[in-house]
C-alpha positions in Angstrom: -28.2 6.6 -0.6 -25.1 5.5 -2.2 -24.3 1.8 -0.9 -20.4 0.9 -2.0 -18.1 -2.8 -1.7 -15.1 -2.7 -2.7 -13.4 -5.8 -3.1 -9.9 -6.4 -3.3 -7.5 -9.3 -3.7 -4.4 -9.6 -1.9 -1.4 -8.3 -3.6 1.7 -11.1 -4.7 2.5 -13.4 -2.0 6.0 -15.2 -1.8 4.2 -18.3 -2.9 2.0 -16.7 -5.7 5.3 -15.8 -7.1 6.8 -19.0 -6.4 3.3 -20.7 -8.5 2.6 -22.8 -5.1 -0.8 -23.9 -3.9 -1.6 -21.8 -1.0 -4.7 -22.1 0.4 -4.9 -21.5 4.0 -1.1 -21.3 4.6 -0.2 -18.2 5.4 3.0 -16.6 3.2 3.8 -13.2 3.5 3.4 -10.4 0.6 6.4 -9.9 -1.9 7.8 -6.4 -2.2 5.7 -6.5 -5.5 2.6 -7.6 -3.0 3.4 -4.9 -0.9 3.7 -2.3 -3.7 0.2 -3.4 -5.7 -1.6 -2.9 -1.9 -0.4 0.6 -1.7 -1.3 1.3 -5.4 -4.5 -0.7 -4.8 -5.0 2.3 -2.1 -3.8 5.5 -4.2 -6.6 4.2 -6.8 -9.4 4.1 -3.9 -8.0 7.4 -2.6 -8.3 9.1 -6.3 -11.5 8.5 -6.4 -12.3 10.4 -3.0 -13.4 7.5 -1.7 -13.9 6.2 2.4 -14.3 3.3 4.2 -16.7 3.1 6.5 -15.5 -0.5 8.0 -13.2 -2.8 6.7 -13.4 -6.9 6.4 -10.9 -9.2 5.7 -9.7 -13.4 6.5 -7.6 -14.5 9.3 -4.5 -15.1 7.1 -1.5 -12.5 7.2 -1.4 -11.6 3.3 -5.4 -10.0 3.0 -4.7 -8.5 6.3 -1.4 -6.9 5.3 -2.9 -5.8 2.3 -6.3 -4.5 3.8 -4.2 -2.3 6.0 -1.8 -0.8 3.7 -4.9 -0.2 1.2 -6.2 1.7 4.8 -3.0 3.5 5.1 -3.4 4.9 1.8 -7.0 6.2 2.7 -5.3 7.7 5.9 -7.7 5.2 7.7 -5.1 3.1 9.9 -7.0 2.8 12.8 -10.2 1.9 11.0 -12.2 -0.9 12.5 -11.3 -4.0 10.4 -13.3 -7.4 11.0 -11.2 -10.6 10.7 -13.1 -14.1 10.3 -12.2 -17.3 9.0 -15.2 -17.2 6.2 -12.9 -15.2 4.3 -10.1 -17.4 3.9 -8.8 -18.6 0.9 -9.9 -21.8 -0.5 -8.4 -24.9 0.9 -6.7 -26.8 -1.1 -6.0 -29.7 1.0 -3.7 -32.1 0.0 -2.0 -29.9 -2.5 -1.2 -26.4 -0.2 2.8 -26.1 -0.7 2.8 -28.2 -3.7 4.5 -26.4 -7.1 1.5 -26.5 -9.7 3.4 -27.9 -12.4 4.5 -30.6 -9.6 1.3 -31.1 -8.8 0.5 -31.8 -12.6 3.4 -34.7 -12.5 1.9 -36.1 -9.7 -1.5 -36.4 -10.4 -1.7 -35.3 -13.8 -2.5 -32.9 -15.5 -6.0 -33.4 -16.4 -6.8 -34.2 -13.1 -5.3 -31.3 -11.7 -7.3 -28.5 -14.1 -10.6 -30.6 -13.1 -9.6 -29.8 -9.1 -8.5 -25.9 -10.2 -11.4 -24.9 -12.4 -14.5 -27.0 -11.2 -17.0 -25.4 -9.1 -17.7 -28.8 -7.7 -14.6 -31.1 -7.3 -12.5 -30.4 -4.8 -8.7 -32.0 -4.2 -8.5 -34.2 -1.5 -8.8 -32.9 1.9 -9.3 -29.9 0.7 -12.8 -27.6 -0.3 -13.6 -26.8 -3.9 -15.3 -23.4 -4.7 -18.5 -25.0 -3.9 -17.7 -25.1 -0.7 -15.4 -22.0 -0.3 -18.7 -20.2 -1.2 -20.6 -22.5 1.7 -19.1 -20.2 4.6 -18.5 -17.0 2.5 -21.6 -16.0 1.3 -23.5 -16.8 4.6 -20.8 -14.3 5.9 -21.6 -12.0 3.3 -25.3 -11.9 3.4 -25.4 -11.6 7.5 -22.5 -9.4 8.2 -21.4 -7.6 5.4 -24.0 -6.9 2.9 -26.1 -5.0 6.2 -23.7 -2.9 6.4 -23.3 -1.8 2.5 -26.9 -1.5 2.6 -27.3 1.0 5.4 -25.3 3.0 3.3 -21.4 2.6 4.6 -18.3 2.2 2.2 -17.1 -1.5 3.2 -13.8 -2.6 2.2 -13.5 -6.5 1.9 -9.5 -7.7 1.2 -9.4 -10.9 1.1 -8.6 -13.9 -1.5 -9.2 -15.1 -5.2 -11.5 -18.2 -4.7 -13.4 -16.5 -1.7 -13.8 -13.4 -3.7 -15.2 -15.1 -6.9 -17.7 -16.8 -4.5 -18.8 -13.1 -3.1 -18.9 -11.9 -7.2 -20.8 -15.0 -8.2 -23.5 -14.3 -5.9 -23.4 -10.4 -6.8 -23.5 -10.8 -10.6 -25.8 -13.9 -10.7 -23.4 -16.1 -12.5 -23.2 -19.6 -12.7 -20.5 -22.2 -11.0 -19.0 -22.5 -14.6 -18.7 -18.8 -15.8 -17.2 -18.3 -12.5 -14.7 -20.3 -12.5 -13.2 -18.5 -15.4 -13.3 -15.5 -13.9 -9.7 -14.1 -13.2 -8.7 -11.7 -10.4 -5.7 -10.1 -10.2 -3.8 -9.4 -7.2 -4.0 -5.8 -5.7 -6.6 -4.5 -8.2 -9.7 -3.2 -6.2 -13.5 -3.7 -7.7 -15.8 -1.0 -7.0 -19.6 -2.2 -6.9 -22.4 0.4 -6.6 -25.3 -1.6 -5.2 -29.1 -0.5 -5.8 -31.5 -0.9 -2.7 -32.5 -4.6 -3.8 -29.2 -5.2 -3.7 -28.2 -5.5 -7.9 -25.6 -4.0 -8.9 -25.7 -0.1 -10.1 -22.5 0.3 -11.3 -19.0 -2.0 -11.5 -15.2 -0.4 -11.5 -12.4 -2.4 -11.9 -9.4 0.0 -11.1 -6.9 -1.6 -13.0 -3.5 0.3 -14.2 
């Protein structure tokens, strides 16, 4: 039995390129967004790979990219489960705000402690602690039964609720985590074993 996940972050959104905090605002792709999705899904294709069932957040740019990735796979109309637990991290009182304003503001020491701690988050907002609160409770009760029973599942969705999903999967720690980069639009193919470790990793990178 052969038990796939891909994982895939979304591809550029307007405020990615414009270096905003996003969070759980809800920009739409770029044309370069739009371009690394399909690209994201003429890698999947090449490998003969099918989904089975798709997951992604309740925010427009993982669910644009999550169906143009399907499009790809000639899979349109394949059922695709949105929830809230894969959203983004929130990032409170600093969604909208230019990251090198943001630094002005509050500083820039304070502002790498709120981007690349596990544990602090900005105010009103959720640090990756907390992002990985609702996402892997997701994970282990609605999306790992159904890699297990065998079925290619597709997950697009976001960098900060993605590195909570590949913390848990690779058994890495809060800090090694949060070093961890993720490109947009470049899926991560995970073989999983029965016991749920990981066979076999492929990053399908350009």
């Amino acid at each position: 039995m052969t038990a796939t996940l891909v994982l895939c972050r979304h591809g550029q959104s307007d405020w990615n390129l414009k270096n905003l905090f996003t969070g759980w605002r809800d920009p739409a792709l770029t044309e370069k967004g739009v371009a690394e999705a399909h690209e994201a899904g003429r890698r999947l294709k090449a490998l003969g790979l099918k989904a089975d069932i798709a997951f992604t957040s309740v925010l427009s740019r993982a669910q644009h990219t999550t169906k143009i990735i399907l499009g790809e796979l000639g899979q349109e109309d394949l059922e695709t489960i949105r929830d809230q637990a894969l959203n983004e991290r929130d990032y409170g009182d600093l969604s909208g705000l230019n990251k090198d304003e943001a630094r002005v503001k509050f500083g820039e020491e304070q502002v790498h402690i709120w981007r690349r701690s596990y544990d602090v988050p900005p105010p009103g907002g959720e640090s990756l602690k907390d992002t990985a609160a609702r996402v892997l409770p997701y994970y282990i009760y609605r999306i790992q039964p159904q890699v297990m029973a065998g079925k290619t599942v597709l997950v697009g969705a976001h960098g900060n609720s993605l590195r909570a999903l590949i913390m848990a999967l690779e058994g890495l720690t809060g800090e090694e985590i949060v070093k961890r980069e993720l490109d947009t639009g470049v899926p991560i193919v995970y073989r999983l074993n029965p016991d749920t470790t990981i066979a076999s990793k492929q990053e399908l990178k350009g």
